[in-house]
N, C-alpha and C positions, 0 to 999 in steps of 0.2 A: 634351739632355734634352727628354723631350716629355711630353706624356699623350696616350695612345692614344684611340681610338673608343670603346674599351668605359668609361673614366673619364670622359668626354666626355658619353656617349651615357644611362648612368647619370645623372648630374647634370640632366640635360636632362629625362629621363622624372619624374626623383623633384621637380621645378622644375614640372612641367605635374601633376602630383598636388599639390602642396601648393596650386600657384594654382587651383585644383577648389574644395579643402577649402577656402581663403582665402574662396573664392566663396561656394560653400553657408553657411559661419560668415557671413559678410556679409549675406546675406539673411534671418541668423536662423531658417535652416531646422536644425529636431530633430533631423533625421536625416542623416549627412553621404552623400550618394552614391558609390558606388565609381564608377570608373574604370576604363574598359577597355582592356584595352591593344591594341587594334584603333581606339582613339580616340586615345591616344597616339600612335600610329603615322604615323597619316595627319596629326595636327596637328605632329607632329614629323619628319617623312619617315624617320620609323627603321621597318627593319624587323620586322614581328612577330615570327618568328623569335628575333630576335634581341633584343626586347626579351623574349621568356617567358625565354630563357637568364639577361639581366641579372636579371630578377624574381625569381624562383628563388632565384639568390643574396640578392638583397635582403630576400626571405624570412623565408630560413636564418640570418640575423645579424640578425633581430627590427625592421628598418627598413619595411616593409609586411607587413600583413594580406591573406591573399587571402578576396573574398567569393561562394562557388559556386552556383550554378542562375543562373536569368533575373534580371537586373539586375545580375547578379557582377560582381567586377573587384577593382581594388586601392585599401586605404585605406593612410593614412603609420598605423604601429603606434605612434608617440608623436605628441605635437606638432609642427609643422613646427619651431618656435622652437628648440628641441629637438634636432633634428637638423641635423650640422655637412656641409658641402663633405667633408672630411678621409674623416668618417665614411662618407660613400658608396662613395667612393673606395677604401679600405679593404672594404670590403664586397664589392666588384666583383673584389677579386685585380689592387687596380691598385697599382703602385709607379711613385713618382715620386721619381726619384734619378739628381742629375744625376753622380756619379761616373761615371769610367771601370768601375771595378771592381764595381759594384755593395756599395761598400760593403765589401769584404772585404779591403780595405787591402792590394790584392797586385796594383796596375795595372803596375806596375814589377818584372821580372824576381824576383814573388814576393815583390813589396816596394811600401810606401807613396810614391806618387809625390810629387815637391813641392807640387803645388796641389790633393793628398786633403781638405786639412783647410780650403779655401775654398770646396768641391764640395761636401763634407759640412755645412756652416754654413749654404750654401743651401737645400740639400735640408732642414734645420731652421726655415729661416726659412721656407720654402714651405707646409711642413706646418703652422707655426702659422700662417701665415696661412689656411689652411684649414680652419684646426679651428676658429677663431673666425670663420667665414663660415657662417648657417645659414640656411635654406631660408626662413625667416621676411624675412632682410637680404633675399635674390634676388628674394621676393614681394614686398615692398616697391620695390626698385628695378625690377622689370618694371611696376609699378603706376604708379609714376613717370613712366616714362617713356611709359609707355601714357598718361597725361593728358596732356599737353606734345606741343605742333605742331611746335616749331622745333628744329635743332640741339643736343645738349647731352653733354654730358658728365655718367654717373652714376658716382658714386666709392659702392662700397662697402667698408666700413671695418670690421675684426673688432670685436666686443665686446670692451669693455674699453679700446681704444684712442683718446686722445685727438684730436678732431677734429680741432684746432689745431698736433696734432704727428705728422699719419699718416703722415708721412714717415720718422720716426726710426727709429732699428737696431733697436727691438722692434716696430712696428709697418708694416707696408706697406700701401698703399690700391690698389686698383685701379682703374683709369677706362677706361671701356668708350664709346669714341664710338660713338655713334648719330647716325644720318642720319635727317631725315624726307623721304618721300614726298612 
């Protein structure tokens, strides 16, 4: 099971729009500035191409606003706080499903293998861990980590999930080592 580029690549553009909009809300400016995605691009080495295709979709299922003439580009169409991991992902035509079978309980000669229903538990606990991961959490931890010199490790942790217990069967944490420079 993986996630492709395009779930990847998604998450990354709609992660450098919210830390935009984080910015501009910070400095208390009225107006939030779009974002272009020829800015995206270069600060993320995705291609344009290829992010107008992601946008587009992201669109189409009400997750950015596009803004047209001189200055255009793209705002988040809700709150970032608002908007989940899961949800972009979804948005972008991405599946993450670690079955064999996609799901259709026929990996086996037209029939449910024995480790279907371990495959399919993951792929449940994946997704909520992705729905309660929202663009606000990844702003925060990119901010984090952006203050901080030395070695660390940032855990983000869904909403809802007890600090103390991010390890248990409802709740997974992920920790992301960082190296500094």
């Amino acid at each position: 099971m993986r996630l492709t580029t395009k779930g990847r690549f998604a998450v990354t553009a709609m992660l450098d729009l919210a830390m935009h909009e984080a910015e501009d809300t910070a400095n208390l400016k009225a107006d939030i500035k779009p974002v272009t995605l020829a800015g995206i691009s270069e600060r993320q080495n995705i291609s344009l191409s290829y992010l107008e295709q992601l946008f587009s979709r992201l669109r189409r299922q009400g997750l950015v606003n596009s803004v047209r003439g001189p200055g255009g580009g793209y705002r988040l169409a809700k709150n970032y706080a608002d908007i989940s991991v899961a949800e972009i992902i979804h948005a972008v035509d991405e599946n993450i499903d670690a079955t064999q079978c996609g799901g259709h309980e026929n990996c086996r000669d037209e029939g449910r293998c024995m480790t279907h229903n371990l495959w399919a538990t993951l792929n449940s606990k994946i997704l909520d861990y992705l729905a309660g991961v929202s663009l606000a959490d990844m702003v925060a931890s990119q901010n984090m980590v952006a203050s901080q010199n030395n070695d660390q490790k940032v855990s983000i942790t869904p909403r809802g999930c007890k600090t103390d217990n991010a390890y248990s069967s409802k709740c997974v944490a992920l920790a992301i080592e960082t190296a500094a420079n």
